[in-house]
N, C-alpha and C positions, 0 to 999 in steps of 0.2 A: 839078321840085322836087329839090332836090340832098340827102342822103344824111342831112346832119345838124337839115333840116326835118322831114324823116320821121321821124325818132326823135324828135324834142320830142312828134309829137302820138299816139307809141304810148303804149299802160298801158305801168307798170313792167315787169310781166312778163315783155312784148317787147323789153324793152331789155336786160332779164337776161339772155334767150336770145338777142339777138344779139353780148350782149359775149363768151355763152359761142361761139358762132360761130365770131368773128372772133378774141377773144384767148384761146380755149381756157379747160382747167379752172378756174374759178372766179373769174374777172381782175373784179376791182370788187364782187363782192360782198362783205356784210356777215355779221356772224355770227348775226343774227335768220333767215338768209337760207340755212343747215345745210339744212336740209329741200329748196329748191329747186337745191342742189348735188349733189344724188346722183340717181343711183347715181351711184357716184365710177366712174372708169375703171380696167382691172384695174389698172394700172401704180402706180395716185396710192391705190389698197385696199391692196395690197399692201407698197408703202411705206411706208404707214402700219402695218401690223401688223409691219414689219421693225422700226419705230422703237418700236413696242410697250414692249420689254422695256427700250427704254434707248437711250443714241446711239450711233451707229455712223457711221462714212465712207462714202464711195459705193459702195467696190467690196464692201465688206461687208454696205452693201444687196444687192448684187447677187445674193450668195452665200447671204444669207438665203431670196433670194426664191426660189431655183434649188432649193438643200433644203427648203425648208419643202413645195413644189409638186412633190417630188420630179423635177425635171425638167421639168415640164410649163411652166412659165416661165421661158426666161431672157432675161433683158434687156439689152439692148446698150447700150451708153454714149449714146447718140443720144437714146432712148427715158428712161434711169435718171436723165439730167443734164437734157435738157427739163425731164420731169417735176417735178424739185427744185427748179429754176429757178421753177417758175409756183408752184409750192408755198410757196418763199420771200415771193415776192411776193406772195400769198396770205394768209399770216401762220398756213400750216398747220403749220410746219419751220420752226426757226431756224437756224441756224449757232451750233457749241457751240465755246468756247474749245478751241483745238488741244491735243492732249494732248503732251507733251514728252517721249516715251522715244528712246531712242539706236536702237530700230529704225524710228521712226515717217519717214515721207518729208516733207518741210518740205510740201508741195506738199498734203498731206492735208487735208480737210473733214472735219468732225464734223457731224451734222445729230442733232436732236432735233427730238420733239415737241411741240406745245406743247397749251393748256390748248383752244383754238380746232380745232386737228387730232384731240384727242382726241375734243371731242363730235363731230366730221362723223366720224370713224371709228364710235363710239359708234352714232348714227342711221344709217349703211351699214349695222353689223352688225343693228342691230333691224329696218331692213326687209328686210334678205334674209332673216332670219328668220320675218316675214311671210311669204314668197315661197314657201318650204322649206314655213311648215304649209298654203300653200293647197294646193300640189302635191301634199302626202301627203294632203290630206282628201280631193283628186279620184283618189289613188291612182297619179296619174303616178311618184313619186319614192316607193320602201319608207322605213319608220325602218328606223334601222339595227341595232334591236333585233331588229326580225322577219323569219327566215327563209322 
């Protein structure tokens, strides 16, 4: 039975998971469909709270993500451009009209977020938030109120 027999006769769910498999973060899903997207991957979280505050170009993603994580993440072009690419495609990230200053490099992308990227950011932050109060209730992780 060849590849695309097998998938006709899985539930949807199977076939969400093998598209996320095969064509990575989020490829063909819908936006009913926020919930069975996450946990995002740090890269496509991350880029998302970079684009947070407004658009920015790639390498300024970059920079965001390096300061915000003081250090703890930085991201190579390999990883930052994937990422935007499936994000595109995605309909999490658009591409914003170039901005025109005498310092800008013609060659620059603009990415924002859109209304679709914000709720899947949205639902990331409220379940790790989940995650956060199971941990302090079992006392694994302190608040960071008390010493």
């Amino acid at each position: 039975m060849d590849r695309s027999n097998r998938e006709r006769r899985q539930p949807a769910h199977h076939l969400a998971i093998a598209n996320y498999i095969r064509g990575g973060y989020s490829l063909g899903m819908t936006i009913r469909e926020n919930a069975a997207q996450t946990p995002l991957t740090p890269a496509v979280l991350h880029i998302l709270l970079a684009l947070a505050e407004g658009e920015r170009h790639g390498y300024a993603i970059a920079q965001e993500i390096e300061t915000a994580t003081e250090g703890d993440i930085h991201m190579g072009p390999g990883t930052l451009y994937g990422s935007i690419r499936r994000m595109l495609s995605a309909g999490l990230i658009d591409e914003s009209p170039r901005r025109r200053r005498p310092d800008d490099d013609e060659r620059r992308r603009y990415y924002r977020m859109t209304p679709q990227g914000r709720r899947l950011l949205e639902a990331e932050l409220s379940r790790l938030t989940r995650v956060v109060r199971v941990a302090r209730g079992k006392r694994i992780l302190r608040d960071p109120g008390v010493a």
